[in-house]
C-alpha positions as a Python dict, from the first residue, in 0.01 Angstrom:
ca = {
    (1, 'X'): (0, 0, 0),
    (2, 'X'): (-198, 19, -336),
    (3, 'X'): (-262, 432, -216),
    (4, 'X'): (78, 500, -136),
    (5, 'X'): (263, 303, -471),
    (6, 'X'): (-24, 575, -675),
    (7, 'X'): (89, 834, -499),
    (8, 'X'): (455, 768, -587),
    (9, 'X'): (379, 687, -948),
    (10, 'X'): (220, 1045, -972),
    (11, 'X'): (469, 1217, -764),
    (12, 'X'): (736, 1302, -999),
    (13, 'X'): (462, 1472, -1277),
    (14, 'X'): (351, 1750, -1009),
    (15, 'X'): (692, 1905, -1033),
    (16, 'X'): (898, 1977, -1308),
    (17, 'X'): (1207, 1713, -1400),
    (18, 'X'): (1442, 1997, -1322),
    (19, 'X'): (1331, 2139, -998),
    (20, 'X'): (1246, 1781, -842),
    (21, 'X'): (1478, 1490, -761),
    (22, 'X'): (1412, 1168, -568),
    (23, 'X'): (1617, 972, -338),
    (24, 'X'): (1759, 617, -530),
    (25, 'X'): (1513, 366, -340),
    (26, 'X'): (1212, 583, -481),
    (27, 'X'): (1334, 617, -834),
    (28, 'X'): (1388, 224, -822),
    (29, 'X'): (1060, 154, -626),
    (30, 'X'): (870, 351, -951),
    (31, 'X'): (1036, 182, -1231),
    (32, 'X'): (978, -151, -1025),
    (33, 'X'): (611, -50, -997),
    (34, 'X'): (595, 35, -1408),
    (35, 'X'): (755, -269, -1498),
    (36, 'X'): (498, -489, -1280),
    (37, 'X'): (220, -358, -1454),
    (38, 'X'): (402, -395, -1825),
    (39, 'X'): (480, -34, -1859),
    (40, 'X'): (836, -45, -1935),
    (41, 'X'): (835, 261, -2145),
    (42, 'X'): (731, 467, -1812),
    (43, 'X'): (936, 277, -1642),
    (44, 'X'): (1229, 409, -1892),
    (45, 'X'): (1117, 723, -1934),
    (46, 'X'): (1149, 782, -1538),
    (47, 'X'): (1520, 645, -1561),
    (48, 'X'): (1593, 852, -1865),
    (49, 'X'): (1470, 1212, -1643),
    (50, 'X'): (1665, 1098, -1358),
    (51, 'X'): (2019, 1059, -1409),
    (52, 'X'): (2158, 1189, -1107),
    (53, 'X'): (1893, 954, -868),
    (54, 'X'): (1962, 625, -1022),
    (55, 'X'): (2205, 353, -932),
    (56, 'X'): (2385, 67, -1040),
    (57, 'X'): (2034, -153, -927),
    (58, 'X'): (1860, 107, -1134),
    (59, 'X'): (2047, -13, -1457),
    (60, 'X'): (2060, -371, -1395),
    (61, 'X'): (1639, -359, -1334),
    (62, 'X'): (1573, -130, -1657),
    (63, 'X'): (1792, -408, -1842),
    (64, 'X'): (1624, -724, -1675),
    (65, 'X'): (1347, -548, -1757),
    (66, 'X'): (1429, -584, -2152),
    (67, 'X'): (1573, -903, -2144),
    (68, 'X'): (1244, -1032, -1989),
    (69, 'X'): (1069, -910, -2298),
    (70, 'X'): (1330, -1074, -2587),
    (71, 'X'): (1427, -711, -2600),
    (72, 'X'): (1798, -781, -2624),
    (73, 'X'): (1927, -475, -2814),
    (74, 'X'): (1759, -187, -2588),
    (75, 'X'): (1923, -396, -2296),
    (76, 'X'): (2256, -426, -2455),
    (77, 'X'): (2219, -51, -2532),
    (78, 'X'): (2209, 28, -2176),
    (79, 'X'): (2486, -187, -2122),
    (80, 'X'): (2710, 13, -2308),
    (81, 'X'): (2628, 359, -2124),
    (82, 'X'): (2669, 174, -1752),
    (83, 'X'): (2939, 386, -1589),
    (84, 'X'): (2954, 86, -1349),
    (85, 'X'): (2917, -278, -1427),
    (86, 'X'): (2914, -534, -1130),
    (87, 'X'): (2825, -922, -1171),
    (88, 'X'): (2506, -935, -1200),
    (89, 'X'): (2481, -695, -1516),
    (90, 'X'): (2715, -895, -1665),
    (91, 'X'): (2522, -1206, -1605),
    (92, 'X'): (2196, -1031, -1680),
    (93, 'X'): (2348, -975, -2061),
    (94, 'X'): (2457, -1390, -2044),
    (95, 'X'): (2094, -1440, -1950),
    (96, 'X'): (1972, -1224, -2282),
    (97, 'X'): (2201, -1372, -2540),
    (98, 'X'): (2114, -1745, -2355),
    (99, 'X'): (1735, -1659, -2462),
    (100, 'X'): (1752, -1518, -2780),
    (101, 'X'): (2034, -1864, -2837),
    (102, 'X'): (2315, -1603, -2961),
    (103, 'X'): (2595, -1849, -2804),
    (104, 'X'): (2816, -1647, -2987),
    (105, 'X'): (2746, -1330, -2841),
    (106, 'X'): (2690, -1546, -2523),
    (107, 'X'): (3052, -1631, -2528),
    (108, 'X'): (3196, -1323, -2656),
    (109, 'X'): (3033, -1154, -2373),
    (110, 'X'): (3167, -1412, -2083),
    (111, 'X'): (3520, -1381, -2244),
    (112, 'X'): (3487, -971, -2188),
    (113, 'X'): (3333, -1022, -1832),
    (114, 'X'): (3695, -1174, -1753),
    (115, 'X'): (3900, -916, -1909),
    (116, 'X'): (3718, -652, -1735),
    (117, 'X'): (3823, -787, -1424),
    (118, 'X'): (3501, -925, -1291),
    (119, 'X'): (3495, -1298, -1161),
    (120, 'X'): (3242, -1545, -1303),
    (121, 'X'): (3000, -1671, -1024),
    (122, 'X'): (2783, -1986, -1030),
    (123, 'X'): (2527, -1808, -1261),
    (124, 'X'): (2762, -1728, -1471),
    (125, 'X'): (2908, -2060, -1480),
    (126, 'X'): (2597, -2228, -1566),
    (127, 'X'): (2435, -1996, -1811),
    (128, 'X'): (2747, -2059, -2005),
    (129, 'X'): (2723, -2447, -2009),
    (130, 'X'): (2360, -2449, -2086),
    (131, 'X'): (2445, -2195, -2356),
    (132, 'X'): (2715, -2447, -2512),
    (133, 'X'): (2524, -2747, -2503),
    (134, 'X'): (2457, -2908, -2860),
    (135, 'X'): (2650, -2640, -3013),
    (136, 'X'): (2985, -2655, -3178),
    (137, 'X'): (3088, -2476, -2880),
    (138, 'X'): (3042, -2781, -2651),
    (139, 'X'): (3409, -2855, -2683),
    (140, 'X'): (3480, -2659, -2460),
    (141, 'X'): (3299, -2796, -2144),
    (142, 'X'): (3607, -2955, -1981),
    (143, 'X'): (3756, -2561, -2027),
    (144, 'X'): (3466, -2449, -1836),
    (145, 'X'): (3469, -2735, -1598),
    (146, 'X'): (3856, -2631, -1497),
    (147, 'X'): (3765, -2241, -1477),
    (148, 'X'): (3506, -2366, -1244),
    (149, 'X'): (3726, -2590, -1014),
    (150, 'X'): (3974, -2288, -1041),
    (151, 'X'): (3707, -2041, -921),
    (152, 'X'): (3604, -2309, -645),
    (153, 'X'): (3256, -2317, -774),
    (154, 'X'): (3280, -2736, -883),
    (155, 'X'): (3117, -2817, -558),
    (156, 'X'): (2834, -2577, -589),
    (157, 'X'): (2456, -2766, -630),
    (158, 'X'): (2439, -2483, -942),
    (159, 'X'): (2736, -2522, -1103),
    (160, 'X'): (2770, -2911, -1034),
    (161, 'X'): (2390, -2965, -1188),
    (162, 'X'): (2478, -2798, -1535),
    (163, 'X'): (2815, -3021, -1525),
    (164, 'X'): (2620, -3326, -1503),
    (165, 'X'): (2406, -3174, -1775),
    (166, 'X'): (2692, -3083, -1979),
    (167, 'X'): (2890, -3392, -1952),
    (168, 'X'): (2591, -3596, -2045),
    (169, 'X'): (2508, -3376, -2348),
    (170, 'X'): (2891, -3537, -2447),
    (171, 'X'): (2745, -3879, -2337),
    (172, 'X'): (3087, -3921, -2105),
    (173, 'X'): (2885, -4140, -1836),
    (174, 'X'): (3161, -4138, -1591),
    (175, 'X'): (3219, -3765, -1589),
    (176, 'X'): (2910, -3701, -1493),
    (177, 'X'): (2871, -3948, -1259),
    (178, 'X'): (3205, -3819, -1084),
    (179, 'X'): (3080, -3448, -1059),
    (180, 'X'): (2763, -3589, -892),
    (181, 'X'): (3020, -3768, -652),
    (182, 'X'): (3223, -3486, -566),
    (183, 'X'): (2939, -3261, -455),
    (184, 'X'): (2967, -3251, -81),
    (185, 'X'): (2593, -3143, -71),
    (186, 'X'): (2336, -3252, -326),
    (187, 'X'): (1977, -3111, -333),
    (188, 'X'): (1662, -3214, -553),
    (189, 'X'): (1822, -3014, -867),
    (190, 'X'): (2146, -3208, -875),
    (191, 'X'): (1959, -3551, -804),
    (192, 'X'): (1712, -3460, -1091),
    (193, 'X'): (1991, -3353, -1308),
    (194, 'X'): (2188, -3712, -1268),
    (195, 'X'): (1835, -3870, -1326),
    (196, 'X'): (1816, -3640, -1646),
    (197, 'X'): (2215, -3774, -1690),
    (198, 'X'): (2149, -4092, -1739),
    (199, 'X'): (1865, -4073, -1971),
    (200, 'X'): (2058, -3852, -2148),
    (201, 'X'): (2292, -4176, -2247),
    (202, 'X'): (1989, -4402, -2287),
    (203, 'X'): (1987, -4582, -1946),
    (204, 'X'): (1690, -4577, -1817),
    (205, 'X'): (1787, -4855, -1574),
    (206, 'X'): (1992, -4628, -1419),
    (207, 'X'): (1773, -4348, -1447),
    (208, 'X'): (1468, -4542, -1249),
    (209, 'X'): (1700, -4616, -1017),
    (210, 'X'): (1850, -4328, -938),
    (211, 'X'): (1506, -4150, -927),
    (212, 'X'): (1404, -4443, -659),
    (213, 'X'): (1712, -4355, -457),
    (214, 'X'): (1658, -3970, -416),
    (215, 'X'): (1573, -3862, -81),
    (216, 'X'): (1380, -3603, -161),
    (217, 'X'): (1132, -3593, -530),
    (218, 'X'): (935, -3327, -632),
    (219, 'X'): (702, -3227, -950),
    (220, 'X'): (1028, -3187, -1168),
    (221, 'X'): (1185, -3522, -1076),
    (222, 'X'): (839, -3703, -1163),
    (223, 'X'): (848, -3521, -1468),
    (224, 'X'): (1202, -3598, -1615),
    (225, 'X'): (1138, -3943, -1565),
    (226, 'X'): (813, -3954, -1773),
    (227, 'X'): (986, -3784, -2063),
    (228, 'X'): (1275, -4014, -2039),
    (229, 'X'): (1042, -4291, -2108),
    (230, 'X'): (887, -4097, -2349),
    (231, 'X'): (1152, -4033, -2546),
    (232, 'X'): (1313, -4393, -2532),
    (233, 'X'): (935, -4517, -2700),
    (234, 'X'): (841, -4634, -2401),
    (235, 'X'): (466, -4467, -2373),
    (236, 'X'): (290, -4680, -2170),
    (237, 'X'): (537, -4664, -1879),
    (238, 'X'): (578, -4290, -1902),
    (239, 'X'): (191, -4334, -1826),
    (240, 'X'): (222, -4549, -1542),
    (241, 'X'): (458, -4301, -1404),
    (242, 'X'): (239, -3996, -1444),
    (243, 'X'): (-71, -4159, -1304),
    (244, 'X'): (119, -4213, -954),
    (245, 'X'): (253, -3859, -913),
    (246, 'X'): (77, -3715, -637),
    (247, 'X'): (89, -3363, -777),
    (248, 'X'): (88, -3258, -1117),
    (249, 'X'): (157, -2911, -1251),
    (250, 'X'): (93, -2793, -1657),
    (251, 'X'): (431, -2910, -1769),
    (252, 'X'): (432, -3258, -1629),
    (253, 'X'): (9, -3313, -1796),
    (254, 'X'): (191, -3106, -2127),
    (255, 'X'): (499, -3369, -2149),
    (256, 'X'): (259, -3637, -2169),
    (257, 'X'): (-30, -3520, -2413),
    (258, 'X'): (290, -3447, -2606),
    (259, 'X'): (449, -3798, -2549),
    (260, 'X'): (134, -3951, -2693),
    (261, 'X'): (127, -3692, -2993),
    (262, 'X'): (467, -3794, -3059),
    (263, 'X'): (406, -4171, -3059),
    (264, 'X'): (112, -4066, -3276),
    (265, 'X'): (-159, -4212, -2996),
    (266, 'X'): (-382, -3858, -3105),
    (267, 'X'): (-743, -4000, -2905),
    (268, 'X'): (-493, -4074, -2546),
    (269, 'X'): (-363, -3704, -2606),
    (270, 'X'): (-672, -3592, -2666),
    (271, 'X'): (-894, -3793, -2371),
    (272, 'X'): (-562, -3670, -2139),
    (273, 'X'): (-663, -3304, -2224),
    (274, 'X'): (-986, -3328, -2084),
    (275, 'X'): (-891, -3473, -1805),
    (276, 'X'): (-699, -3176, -1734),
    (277, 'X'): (-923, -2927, -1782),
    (278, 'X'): (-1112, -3148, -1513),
    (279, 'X'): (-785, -3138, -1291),
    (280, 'X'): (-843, -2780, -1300),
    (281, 'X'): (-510, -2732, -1468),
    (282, 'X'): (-486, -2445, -1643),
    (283, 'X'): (-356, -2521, -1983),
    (284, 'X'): (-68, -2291, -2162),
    (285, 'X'): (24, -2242, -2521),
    (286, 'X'): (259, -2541, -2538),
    (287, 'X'): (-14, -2721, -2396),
    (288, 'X'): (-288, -2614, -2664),
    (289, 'X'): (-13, -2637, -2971),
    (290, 'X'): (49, -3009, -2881),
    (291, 'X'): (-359, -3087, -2824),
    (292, 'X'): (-381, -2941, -3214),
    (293, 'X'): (-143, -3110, -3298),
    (294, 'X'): (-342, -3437, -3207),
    (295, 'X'): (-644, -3289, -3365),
    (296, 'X'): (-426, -3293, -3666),
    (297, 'X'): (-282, -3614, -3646),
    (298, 'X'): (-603, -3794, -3607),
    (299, 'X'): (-853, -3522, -3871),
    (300, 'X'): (-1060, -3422, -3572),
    (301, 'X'): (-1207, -3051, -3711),
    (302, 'X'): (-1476, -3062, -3479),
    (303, 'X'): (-1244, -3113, -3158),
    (304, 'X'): (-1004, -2860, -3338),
    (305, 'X'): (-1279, -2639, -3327),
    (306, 'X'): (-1354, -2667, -3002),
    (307, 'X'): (-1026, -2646, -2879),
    (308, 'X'): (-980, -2301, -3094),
    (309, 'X'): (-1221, -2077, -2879),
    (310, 'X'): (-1071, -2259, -2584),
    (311, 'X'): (-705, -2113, -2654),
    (312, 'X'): (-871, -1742, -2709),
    (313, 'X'): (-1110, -1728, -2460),
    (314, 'X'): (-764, -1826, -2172),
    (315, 'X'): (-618, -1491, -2257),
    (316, 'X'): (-331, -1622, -2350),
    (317, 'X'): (-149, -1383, -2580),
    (318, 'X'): (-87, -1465, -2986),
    (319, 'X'): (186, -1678, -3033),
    (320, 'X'): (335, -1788, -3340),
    (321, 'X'): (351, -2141, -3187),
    (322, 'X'): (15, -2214, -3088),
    (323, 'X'): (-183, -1995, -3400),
    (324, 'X'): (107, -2210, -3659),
    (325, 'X'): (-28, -2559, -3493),
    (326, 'X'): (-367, -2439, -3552),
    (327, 'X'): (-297, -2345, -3899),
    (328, 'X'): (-123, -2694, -3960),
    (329, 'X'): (-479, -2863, -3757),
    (330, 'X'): (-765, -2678, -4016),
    (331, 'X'): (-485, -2766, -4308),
    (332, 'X'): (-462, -3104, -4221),
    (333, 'X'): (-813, -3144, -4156),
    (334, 'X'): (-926, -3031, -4494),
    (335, 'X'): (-1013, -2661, -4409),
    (336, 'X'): (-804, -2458, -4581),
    (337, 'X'): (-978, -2115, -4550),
    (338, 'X'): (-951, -2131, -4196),
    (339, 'X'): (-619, -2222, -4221),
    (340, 'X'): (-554, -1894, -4472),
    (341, 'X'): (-722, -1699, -4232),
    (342, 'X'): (-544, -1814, -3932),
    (343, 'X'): (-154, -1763, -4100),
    (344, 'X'): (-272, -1436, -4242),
    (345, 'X'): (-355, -1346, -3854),
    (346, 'X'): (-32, -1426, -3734),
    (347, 'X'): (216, -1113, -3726),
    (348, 'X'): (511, -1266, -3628),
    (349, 'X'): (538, -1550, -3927),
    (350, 'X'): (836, -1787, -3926),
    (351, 'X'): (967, -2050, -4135),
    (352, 'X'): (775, -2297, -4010),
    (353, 'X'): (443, -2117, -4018),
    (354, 'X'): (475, -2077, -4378),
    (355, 'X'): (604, -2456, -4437),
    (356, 'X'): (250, -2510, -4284),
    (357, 'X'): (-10, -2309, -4509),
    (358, 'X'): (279, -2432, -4845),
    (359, 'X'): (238, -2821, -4744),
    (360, 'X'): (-161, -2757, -4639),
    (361, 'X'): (-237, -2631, -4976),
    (362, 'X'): (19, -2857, -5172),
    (363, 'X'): (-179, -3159, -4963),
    (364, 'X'): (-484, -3023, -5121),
    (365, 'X'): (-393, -2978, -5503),
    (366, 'X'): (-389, -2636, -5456),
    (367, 'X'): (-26, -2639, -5633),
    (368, 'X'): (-85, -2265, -5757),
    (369, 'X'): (-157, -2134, -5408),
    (370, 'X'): (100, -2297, -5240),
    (371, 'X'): (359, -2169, -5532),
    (372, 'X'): (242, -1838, -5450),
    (373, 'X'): (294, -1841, -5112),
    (374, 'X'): (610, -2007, -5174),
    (375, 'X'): (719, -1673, -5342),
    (376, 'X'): (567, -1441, -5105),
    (377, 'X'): (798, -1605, -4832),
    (378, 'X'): (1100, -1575, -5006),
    (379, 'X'): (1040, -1188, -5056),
    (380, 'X'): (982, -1160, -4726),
    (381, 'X'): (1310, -1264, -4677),
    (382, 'X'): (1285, -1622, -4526),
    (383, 'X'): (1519, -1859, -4674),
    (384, 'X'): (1359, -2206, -4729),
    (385, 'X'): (1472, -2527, -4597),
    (386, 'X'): (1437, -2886, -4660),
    (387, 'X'): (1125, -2935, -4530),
    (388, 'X'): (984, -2630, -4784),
    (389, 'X'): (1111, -2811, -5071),
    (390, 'X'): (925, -3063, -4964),
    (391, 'X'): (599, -2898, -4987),
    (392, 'X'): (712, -2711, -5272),
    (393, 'X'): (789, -3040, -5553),
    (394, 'X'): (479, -3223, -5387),
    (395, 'X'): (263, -2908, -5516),
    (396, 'X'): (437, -2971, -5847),
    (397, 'X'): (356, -3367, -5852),
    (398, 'X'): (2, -3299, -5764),
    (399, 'X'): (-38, -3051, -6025),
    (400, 'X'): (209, -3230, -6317),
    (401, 'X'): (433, -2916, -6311),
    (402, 'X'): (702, -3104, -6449),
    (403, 'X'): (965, -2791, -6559),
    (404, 'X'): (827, -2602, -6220),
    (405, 'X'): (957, -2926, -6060),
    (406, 'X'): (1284, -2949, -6210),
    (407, 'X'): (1331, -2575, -6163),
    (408, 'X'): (1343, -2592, -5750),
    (409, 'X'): (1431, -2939, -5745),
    (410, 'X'): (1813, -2763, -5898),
    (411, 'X'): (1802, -2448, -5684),
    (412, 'X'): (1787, -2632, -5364),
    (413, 'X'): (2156, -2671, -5371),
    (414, 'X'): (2229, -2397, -5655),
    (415, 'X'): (2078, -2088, -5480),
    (416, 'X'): (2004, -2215, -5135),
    (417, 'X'): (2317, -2525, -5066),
    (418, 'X'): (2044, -2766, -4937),
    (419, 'X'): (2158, -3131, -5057),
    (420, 'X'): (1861, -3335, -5165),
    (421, 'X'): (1715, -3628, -4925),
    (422, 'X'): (1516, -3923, -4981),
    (423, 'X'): (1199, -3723, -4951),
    (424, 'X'): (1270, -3509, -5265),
    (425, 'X'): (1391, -3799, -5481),
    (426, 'X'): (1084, -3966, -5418),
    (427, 'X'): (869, -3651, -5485),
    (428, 'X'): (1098, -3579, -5871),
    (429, 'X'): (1002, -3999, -5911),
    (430, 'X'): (650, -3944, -5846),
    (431, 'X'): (619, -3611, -6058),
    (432, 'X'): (833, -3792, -6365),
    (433, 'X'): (655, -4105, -6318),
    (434, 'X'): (309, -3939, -6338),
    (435, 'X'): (402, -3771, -6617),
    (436, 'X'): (492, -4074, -6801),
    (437, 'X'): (905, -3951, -6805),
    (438, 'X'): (1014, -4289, -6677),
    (439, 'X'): (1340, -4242, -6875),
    (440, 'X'): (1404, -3942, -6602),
    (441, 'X'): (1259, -4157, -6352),
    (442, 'X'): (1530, -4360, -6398),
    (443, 'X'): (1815, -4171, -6458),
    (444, 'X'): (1731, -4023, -6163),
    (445, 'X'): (1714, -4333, -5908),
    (446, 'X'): (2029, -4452, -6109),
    (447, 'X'): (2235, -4093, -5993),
    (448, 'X'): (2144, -4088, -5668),
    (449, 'X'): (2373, -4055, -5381),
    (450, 'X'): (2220, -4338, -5230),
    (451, 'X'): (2016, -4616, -5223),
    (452, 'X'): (1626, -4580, -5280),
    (453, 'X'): (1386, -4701, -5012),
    (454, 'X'): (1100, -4884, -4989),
    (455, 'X'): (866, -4522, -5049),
    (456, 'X'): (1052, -4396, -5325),
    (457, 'X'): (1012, -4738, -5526),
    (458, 'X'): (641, -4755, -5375),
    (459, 'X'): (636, -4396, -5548),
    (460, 'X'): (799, -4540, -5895),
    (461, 'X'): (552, -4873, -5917),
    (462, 'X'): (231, -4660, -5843),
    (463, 'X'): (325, -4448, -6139),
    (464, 'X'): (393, -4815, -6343),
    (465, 'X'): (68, -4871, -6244),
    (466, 'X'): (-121, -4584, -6326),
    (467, 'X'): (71, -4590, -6729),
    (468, 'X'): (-5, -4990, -6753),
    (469, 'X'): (412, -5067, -6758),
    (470, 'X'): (470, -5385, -6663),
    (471, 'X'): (822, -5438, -6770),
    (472, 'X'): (883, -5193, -6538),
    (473, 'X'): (618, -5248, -6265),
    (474, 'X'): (805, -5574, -6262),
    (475, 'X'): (1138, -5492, -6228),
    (476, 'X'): (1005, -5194, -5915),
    (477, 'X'): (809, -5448, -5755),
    (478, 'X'): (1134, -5665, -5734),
    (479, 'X'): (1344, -5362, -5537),
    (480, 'X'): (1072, -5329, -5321),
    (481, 'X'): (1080, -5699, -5242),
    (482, 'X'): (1451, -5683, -5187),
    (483, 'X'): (1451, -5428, -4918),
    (484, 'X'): (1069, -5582, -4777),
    (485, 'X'): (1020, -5895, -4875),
    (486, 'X'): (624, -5873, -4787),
    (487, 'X'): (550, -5500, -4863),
    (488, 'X'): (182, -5483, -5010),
    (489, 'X'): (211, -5272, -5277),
    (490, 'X'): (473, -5465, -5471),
    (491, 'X'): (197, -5726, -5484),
    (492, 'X'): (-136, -5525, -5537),
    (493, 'X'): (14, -5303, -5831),
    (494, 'X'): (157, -5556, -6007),
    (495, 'X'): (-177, -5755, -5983),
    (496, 'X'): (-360, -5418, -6111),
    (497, 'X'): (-116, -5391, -6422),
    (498, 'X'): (-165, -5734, -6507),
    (499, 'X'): (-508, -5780, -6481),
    (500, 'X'): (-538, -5493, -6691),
    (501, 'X'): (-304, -5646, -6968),
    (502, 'X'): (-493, -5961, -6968),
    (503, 'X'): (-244, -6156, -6810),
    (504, 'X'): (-443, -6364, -6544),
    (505, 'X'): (-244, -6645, -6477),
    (506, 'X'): (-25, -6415, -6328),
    (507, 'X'): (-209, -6221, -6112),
    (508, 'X'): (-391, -6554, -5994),
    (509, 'X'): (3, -6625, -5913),
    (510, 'X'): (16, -6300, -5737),
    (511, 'X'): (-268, -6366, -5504),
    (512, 'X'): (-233, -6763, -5446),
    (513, 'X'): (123, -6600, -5341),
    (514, 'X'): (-12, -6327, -5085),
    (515, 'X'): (-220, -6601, -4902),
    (516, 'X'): (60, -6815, -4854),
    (517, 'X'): (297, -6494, -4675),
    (518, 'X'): (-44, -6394, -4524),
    (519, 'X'): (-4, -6053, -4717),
    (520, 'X'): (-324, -5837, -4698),
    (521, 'X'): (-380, -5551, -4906),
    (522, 'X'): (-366, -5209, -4773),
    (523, 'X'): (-663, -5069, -4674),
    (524, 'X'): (-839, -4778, -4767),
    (525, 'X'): (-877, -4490, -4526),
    (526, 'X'): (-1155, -4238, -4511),
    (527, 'X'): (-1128, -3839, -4392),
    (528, 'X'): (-1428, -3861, -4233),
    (529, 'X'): (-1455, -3794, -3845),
}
């Protein structure tokens, strides 16, 4: 087979493109054989040189081909020239603007497949609602819903699954739960998807019991009931659950090294990664950006470094999301050279790859650096968010950059219409509070759109503390009181300031206090593995 695929690969060069033509099934048998081994420009230059040989399957592989690849515009191009379009081209262009989450174009594009006379089938149907869910668009489920019932496509396993997904996106319970009834037959994707349903609308009761129901439970049912519990907090069930599936595959041992990352248990994500690599599960890059991520979370350099060689050495290709977690695991372990290296090695950069080298070297002090890369992202023509503004005024507290501060503090909403959150108030607090501005400090808490927290007056008393003002350590300490009525640092500031003015009746006040609420002072934390 392997002689005879060569010998059709070379066949068309021994003769020129004008005195040779070959039948349809060859011409699509080549491109098939060039795309298989990654070659789509062969496989596109053979369906360029053969115009009167290929046929509608022809088009619809060359444009699979790019869609497969994120390649969205040489697909759509093709699209365009088809003399012919039949269903499946149509759905193959739903399927491109689906991955590259143009819902827009998504819709525009379903909306032209009915004017052109071509009926939506069950693929159709359901790229559509997956497309719509959590977008502005989702409105218009019970639309799609009808079109389906008119089409007769509501009792279709496909069609009936994305419903259920659909309507539980919308959290309407009962809808989904009467789709699920009206399909005359169910299979494992339309159980899973009611299981999915329910957690959807935070029942997990109903979820567990539905799962016990199902007559039939594979890898993906085990799986969407450990992230259920996962995402409802609930870790060490989600556990229970994974140890008694009988098979595992890498997305159900991925789900839960991520579960624990999320409920920041870093050493059970990280002991659950070795044991699968003893499983013999073969890790992929969600699976290696999550263990970082736990190398992060708990400063573990030398397992970060271990894990590093690991990702390169299983072939699998750069990826922005894996090499940006790394970055984010040498930042927030303290190396920030390797960290440099690793985002200057990354082709592809997006917004949150740069949020990751900014807030790494803000972290550090490096307030210069991380300024400077602030400004080489916006010429390269990313447009920060809230999170880089973030990074940006903690830079500027770290280094006293008061002005610098105030200066992006005002063009968040000015030049970029990001409102202001807690986190920045608390970071123009800190940076006016270290400076000794607490008349700023203040006006600022005082015009805010609402009501400081317990971190932003933590923020406000440190800098009391650091300046020796106990009028207004005092008056902090209270707030923080009011909204946590045994917080800490209320106590052990105001006992610094005091001691330090002399005043140690009070601070022996302070203390006899924090025995009787049982308040212990925070303690100290080191970076060391």
């Amino acid at each position: 087979m392997r002689g005879v695929k060569k010998l059709l690969l070379q066949s068309p060069c021994s003769c020129s493109r004008n005195m040779c033509s070959v039948t349809s099934l060859k011409l699509n048998f080549m491109i098939n054989a060039h795309i298989n081994d990654n070659n789509i420009n062969h496989a596109r230059k053979l369906f360029d040189e053969s115009p009167t040989s290929r046929n509608l399957v022809s088009w619809n592989m060359m444009m699979t081909a790019y869609v497969q690849r994120h390649q969205i515009q040489h697909a759509h191009g093709l699209f365009d020239q088809m003399p012919l379009k039949d269903a499946v081209s149509w759905n193959i262009m739903l399927s491109g603007f689906h991955r590259t989450e143009n819902t827009d174009g998504l819709f525009q594009c379903f909306l032209q497949m009915g004017r052109a006379g071509v009926a939506p089938n069950d693929y159709s149907i359901s790229t559509l609602l997956r497309a719509l869910l959590r977008t502005e668009l989702d409105v218009l489920v019970h639309q799609v819903h009808a079109l389906a019932l008119h089409l007769a496509l509501n009792l279709n396993m496909f069609v009936g699954s994305s419903l259920i997904r659909a309507y539980a996106s919308l959290r309407e319970e009962e809808a989904f739960k009467r789709v699920f009834d009206d399909m005359l037959v169910k299979d494992v994707t339309s159980w899973n998807a009611l299981v999915s349903g329910y957690m959807e609308v935070g029942s997990m009761v109903d979820a567990q019991a539905t799962f016990d129901m199902m007559p039939q439970i594979n890898v993906i049912s085990w799986t969407t009931l450990v992230n259920g519990y996962i995402r409802n907090k609930r870790i060490n069930k989600a556990r229970s659950v994974f140890n008694k599936m009988s098979e595992r595959n890498v997305v159900s041992w991925t789900a839960m090294i991520s579960g624990y990352v999320q409920n920041k248990r870093f050493m059970d994500a990280l002991k659950l990664f070795l044991l699968m690599l003893e499983s013999g599960t073969r890790p992929n890059h969600f699976t290696f950006s999550s263990v970082l991520d736990a190398c992060a979370g708990c400063s573990s350099l030398l397992m970060g470094m271990q894990v590093h060689p690991c990702v390169v050495k299983s072939g699998i290709p750069e990826d922005v999301i894996w090499l940006t977690s790394l970055v984010d695991m040498y930042a927030k372990c303290g190396d920030m050279d390797a960290a440099f290296c690793v985002f200057e090695s990354i082709l592809n950069k997006n917004l949150v790859s740069w949020n990751s080298i900014i807030g790494g070297f803000a972290t550090h002090g490096l307030a210069s650096r991380a300024l400077e890369e602030f400004d080489k992202m916006v010429k390269a023509g990313f447009t920060p968010d809230k999170v880089t503004f973030v990074n940006v005024l903690s830079a500027c507290v770290h280094a006293g950059l008061v002005e610098e501060g105030e200066k992006h503090f005002a063009a968040m909403l000015t030049k970029y219409g990001i409102q202001a959150e807690m986190a920045h108030y608390t970071c123009m607090v800190d940076l006016y509070g270290k400076a000794g501005q607490f008349d700023e400090a203040e006006k600022l808490i005082k015009n805010m759109p609402f009501e400081p927290d317990v971190v932003l007056w933590g923020a406000f008393i440190a800098a009391c503390g650091l300046h020796s003002n106990l009028e207004l350590g005092e008056y902090a300490a209270e707030r923080i009181r009011k909204l946590e009525r045994n917080h800490p640092v209320s106590y052990s500031i105001l006992s610094k300031i005091q001691g330090e003015k002399g005043t140690w009746g009070s601070v022996n006040e302070l203390r006899d206090m924090m025995k009787e609420r049982k308040i212990k002072k925070q303690k100290a934390i080191s970076w060391v593995e």
